[in-house]
N, C-alpha and C positions, 0 to 999 in steps of 0.2 A: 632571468629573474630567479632571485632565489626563493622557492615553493615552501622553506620554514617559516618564512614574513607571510603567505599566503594562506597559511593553515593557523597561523597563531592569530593574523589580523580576523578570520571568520569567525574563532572561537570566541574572540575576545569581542565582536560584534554580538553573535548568537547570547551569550551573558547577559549583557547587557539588555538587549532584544526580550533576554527572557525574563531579566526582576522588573525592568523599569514598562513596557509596553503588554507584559504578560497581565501584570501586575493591577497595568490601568483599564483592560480587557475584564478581567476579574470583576473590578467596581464597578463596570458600567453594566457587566450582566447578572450583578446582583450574588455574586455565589457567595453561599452560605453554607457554611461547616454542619448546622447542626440540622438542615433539610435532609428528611430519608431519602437513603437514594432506593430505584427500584431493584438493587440486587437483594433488597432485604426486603421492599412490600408483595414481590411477587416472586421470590424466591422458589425455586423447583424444584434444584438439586440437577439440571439439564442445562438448560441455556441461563439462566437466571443463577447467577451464584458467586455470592461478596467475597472477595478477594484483598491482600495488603496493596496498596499502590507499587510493592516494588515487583509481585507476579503481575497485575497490568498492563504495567508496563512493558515488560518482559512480552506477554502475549501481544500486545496492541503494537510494540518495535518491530515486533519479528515478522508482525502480519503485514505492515505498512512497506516494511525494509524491499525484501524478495531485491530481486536485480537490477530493478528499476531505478534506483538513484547510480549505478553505479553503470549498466548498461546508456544508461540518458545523457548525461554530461561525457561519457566518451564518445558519442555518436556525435554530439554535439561541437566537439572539439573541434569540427573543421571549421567554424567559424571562427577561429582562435581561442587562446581561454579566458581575457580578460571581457568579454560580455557573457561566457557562460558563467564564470565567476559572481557578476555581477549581478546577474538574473537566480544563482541559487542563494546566494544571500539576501537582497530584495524581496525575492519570491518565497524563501522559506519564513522570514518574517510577518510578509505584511502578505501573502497569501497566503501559502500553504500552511502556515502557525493558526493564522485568522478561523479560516477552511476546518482543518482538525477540531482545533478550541471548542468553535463555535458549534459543528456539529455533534459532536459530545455532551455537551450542555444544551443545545435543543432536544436530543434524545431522551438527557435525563429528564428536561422537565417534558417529556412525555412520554412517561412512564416506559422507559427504557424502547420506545419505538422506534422502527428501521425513517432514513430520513421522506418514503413515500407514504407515513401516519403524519409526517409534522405536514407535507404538502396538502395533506385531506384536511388537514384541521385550520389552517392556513389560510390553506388557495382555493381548494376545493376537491371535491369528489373526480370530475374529469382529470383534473390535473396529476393528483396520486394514478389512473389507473397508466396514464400517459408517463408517468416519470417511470411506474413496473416496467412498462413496457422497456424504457430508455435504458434502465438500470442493467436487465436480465440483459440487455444484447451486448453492455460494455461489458458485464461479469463472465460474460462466453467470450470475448475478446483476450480479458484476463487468463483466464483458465487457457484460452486456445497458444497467446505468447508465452505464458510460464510452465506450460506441459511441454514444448518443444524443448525452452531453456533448461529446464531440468534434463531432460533427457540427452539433448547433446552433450550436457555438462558431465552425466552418471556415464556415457560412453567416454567419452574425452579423458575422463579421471575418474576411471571405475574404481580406485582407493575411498574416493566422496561417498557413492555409491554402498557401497560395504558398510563403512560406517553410519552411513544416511539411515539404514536399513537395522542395524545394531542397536543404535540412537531410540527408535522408535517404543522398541522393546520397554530400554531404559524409561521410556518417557512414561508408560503406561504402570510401570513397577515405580516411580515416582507418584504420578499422580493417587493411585491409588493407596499408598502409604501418608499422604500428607491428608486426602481428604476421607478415608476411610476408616483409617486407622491413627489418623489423625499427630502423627509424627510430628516431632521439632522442627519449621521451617528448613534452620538454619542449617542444624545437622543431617538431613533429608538433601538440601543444596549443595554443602558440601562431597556426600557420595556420590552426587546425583553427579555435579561436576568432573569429580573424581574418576566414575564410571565413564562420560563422555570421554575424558582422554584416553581408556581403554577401548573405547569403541574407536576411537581415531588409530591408537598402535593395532589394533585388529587389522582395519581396511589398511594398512601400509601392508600387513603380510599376507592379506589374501584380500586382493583385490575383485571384485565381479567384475566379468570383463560380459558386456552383451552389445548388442545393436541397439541404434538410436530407434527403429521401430521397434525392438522386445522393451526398451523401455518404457517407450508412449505405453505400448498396452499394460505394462506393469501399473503403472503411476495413474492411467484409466479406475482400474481396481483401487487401487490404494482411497483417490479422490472420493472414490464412492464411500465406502467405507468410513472413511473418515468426517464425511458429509454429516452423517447421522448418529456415532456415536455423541454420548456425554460430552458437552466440552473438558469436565473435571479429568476423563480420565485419559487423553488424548491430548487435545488441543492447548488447554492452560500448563498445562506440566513439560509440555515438549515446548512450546515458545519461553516459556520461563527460562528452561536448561537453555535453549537456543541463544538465549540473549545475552549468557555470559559468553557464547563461542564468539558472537560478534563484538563484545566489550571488549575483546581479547584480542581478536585480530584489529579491532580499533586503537588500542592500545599500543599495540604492536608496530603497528605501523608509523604511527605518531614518535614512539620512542625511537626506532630506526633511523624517520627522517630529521630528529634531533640529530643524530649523529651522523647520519652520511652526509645530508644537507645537499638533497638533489636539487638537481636547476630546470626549469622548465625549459628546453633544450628542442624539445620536439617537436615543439606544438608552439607556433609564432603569436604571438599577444594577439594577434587581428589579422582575417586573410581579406574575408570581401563581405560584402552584404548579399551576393549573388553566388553560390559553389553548384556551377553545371544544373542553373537553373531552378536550383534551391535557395531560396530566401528565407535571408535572416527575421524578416517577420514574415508568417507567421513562426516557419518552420522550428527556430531555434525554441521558442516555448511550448513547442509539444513534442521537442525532443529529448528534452531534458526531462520532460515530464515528473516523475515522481521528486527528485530532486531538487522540487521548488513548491511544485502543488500536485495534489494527487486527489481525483474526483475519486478512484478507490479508497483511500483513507475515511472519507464520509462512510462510505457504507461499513467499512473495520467497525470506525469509533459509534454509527447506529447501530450497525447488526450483531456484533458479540462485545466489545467493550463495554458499552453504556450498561451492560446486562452483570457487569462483573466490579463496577466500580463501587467500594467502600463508602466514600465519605465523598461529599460534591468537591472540596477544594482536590480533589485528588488529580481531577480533572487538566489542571493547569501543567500538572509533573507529565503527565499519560499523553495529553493530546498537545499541548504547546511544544511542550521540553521534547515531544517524544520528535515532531516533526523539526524542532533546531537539531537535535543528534542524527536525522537523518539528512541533515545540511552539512553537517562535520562531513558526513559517508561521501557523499556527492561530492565532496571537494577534495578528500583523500582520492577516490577515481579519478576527477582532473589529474590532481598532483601526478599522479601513475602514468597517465597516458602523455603527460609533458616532461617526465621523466626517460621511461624508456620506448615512445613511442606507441602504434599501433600493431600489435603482433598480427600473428598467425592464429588464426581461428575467431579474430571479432575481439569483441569486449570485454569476456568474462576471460581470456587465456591471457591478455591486455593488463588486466586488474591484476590477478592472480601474481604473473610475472612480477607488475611493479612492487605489489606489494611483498612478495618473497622477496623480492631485492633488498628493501628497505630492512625486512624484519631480519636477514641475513647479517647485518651489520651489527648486531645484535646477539651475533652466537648462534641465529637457528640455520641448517643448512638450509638451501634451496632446496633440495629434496624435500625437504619436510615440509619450508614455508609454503610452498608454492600447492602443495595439495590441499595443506590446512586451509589457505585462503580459500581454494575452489570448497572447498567440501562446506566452508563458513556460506559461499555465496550459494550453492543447493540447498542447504538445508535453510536458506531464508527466503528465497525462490519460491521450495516445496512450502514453506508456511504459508508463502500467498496463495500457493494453487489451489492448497485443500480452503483454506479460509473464501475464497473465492467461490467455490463448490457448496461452503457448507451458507454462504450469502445468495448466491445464484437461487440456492435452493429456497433460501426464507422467501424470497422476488416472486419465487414462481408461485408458491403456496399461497401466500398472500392474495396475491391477483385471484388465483381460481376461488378463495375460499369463500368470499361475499357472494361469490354467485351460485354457491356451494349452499350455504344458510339462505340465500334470499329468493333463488328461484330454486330450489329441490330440486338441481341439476345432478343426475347421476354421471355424466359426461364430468362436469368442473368438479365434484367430489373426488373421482376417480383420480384426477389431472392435480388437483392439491393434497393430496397421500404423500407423506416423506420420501416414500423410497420411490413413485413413477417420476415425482418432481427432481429428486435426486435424477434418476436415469435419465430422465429426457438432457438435461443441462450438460450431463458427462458426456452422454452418446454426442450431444450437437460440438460443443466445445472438442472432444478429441475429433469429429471430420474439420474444422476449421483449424484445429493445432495441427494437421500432418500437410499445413501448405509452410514453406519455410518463413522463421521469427523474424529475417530480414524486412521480410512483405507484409507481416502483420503486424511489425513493429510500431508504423508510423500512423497506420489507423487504429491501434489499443490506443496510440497517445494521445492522438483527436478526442476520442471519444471517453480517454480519460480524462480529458481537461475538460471536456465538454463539460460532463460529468461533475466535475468540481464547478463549474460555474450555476450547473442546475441545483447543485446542495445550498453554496453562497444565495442562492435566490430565495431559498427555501427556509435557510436561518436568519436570511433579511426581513421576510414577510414574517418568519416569528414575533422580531424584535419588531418591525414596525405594528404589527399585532398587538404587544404587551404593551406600547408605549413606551418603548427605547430605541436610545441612538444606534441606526446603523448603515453609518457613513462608511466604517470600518470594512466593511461587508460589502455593501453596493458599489464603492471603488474597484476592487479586483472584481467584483462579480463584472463587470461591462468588460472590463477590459480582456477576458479570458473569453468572454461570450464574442468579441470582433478577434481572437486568436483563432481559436476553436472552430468558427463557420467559414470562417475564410479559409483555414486550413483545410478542412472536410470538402471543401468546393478545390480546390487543388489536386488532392486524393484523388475527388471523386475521375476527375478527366486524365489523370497519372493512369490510376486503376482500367477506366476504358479504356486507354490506347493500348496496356499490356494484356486483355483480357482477363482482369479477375474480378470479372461479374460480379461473383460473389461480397466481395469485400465492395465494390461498388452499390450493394445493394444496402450493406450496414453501413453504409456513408449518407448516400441517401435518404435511409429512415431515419438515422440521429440526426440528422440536418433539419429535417421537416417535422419533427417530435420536439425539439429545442425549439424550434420556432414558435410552436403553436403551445407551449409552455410559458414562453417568455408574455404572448397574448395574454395567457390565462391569469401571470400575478403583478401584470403590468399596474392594476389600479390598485393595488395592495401596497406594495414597495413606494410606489411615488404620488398616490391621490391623500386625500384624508380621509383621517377614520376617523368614523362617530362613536364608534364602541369598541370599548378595548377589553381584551378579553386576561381574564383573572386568574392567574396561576395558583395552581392549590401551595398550599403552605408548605 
């Protein structure tokens, strides 16, 4: 099959996807241009703080992206590629687009809250404290697979590494230029740009060469840290810069396979519905995971997006648009891995390879192409790890703080402080990140998707709350919730037979947490309401 037909058919699906069905999304949740959003009523200058839609975007791409579309659909591949095809286009529509959207837009209409304030207003007080609980053990899931992937990645191609570290610098003498000093966007993005490809020629001539453990504990530190600074002077200005490095090698890639016009050669259209006792349902939709739907993405577009968005239609470019371009990603990975097969070293050396191939046709050598890809997929990797660290952290605070105000608990005051809530989250996530990404791969995906079916629940019970349709919503929400616990019951008895307790124990909790959730807004979503409740203006 030729894989040009395959990338123009998705784009040209995803378009369409996004005026005509983004568009009827739009009018049925009411968005309104000239509603305040809350980066400007509760504005801080910290987590609270309006932005144009195109650094949004840029933050909210780069936080969503990390490896997970691009790790997901090549794990996936052994089922062949035309039902993974099938399920990131399907999924990134009428899920994962839905999923994003719709969490974003429930955030903003509450008053930029993480999506365990829409559950309390919602569903109820037990169910908020029960989704903290759900949320913080997927966010230490998060953190535990993307601290490994980083770290093997910064060993594998200490050039990334170099520059990853460079980069950062950059990012901090950006941010504080555009929001301090209040610089030109444009010309600000241009050096900013400019300076990124000097930090790339840098790590090509001096590379950090270290171990996969002096990394974890590098990137331990860094997580922290970056936990709790300003998002301004960190977080918004390095994902911003970030996100041209990945337009770039999106770019790249696409014009390449205009012109080499690889074949899927690798990877057979369809092998089986059963691969060594892995099944294609559930397995294939929590392998793919982010790459179709991502319960991570809810808490991005609740926990720092909704806090940064300008104007309410912005919502549609940031959370729609942002999860079709990470359908593009997911399908260029396919392309890759039915290009030049399954390398040496997994998924990211997999990616990296095909896509230097591609971009090589093109004038750039493989020397170059092939680090530039790795160092594109760490540094969007590293955007989820800290982004995950500094959500972890909101999860944890949150939970301790009412019982902080309500019972004058010096114990839960102590526990919701920024920096013990920070620590506890890094210290638990890195013992869980130093067991290998292969073994934690497929329970982060569980309990990522899980995750996305518990946000779907949460922005169901909004709508069926206000008095709007949300057929939209309750379709994928059932269908991810029979993916999800069936998968997590398969883990769980995988995990026992190999002995990792551990991971059988965050199978088990998500399992019985999701259950006793789904109890709690069962007569919300599907009974009738007497009273509907009145969104402020």
């Amino acid at each position: 099959m030729n894989s040009l037909f395959i990338i123009l058919f998705a784009i040209a699906i995803f378009v369409i996807a996004y005026i005509f069905y983004g568009g009827w999304l739009c009018k049925k949740w009411g968005i309104d241009p000239k509603r305040e959003t809350p980066s400007h009523t509760k504005e801080d200058g910290i987590d609270y703080v309006p932005a144009s839609k195109g650094v949004v975007l840029g933050h909210h791409f780069a936080s969503i992206a990390g490896a997970g579309p691009i790790t997901g659909p090549i794990a996936a591949a052994m089922f062949g590629w035309v039902p993974v095809l099938l399920w990131i286009i399907i999924g990134s529509i009428f899920f994962g687009g839905v999923h994003d959207f719709g969490a974003l837009i429930a955030s903003l209409r509450h008053n930029g809250n993480s999506i365990g304030e829409i559950i309390e207003k919602n569903i109820g007080r037990r169910g908020k404290k029960l989704f903290g609980i759900f949320a913080w053990l997927t966010l230490i899931l998060v953190v535990a697979a993307f601290l490994n992937i980083v770290a093997s990645t910064f060993a594998a191609t200490p050039q990334a590494a170099t520059a990853s570290l460079l980069f950062m610098v950059v990012a901090v003498v950006f941010g504080f230029s555009v929001y301090r000093r209040k610089m030109n966007l444009i010309i600000s993005s241009v050096v900013g740009i400019a300076l990124l490809g000097v930090c790339i020629w840098v790590g090509m001539m001096f590379p950090l060469v270290l171990t996969v453990k002096t990394w974890m504990f590098i990137l331990l530190a860094y997580i922290f840290l970056a936990s709790v600074t300003p998002v301004w002077i960190l977080l918004q200005p390095r994902d911003y810069l970030n996100s041209f490095l990945l337009y770039a090698m999106i770019g790249g890639a696409l014009l390449g396979m205009f012109i080499a016009v690889p074949r899927m050669t690798e990877v057979p259209a369809f092998t089986a519905f059963n691969i060594n006792g892995s099944l294609m349902f559930p397995i294939l939709f929590v392998t793919v995971a982010c790459g179709a739907i991502s319960g991570f993405h809810s808490l991005v577009g609740s926990g720092t997006t909704s806090k940064m968005i300008d104007k309410e239609q912005d919502a549609k470019v940031v959370g729609y648009g942002g999860m079709l371009i990470e359908g593009v990603l997911a399908v260029i990975a396919l392309v890759a891995i039915g290009a030049v097969g399954m390398q040496k070293g997994g998924a990211i050396p997999t990616f990296s390879i095909g896509v230097g191939t591609f971009m090589s046709k093109i004038g750039i050598p493989m020397e170059v192409g092939v680090p530039f890809v790795a160092l594109a997929i760490s540094a969007f990797a590293l955007t989820s790890l800290d982004t995950a660290t500094r959500l972890a952290r909101f999860v944890f605070q949150e939970f301790f703080m009412e019982a902080a105000n309500e019972e004058k608990s010096k114990v839960a005051a102590t526990l919701s402080n920024m920096y013990v809530a920070t620590s506890i989250s890094v210290v638990i996530g890195g013992i869980v990140g130093f067991t290998d990404w292969k073994t934690i791969w497929p329970i982060f995906g569980s309990a990522n998707q899980l995750l996305s079916a518990i946000a779907l629940l949460a922005i169901g019970a909004w709508l069926a709350q206000t008095g709007r349709e949300n057929k939209m919503v309750k379709i994928p929400m059932v269908f991810m919730f029979l993916v999800t616990l069936t998968a997590l019951v398969i883990l769980a008895k995988n995990n026992i037979a190999s002995g990792n307790y551990l991971l059988v124990f965050f199978a088990v909790v998500l399992f019985v947490l999701a259950i006793v959730l789904i109890k709690e807004s069962y007569h919300i979503l599907f009974g009738k309401r007497e009273q509907l409740i009145q969104e402020p203006a």
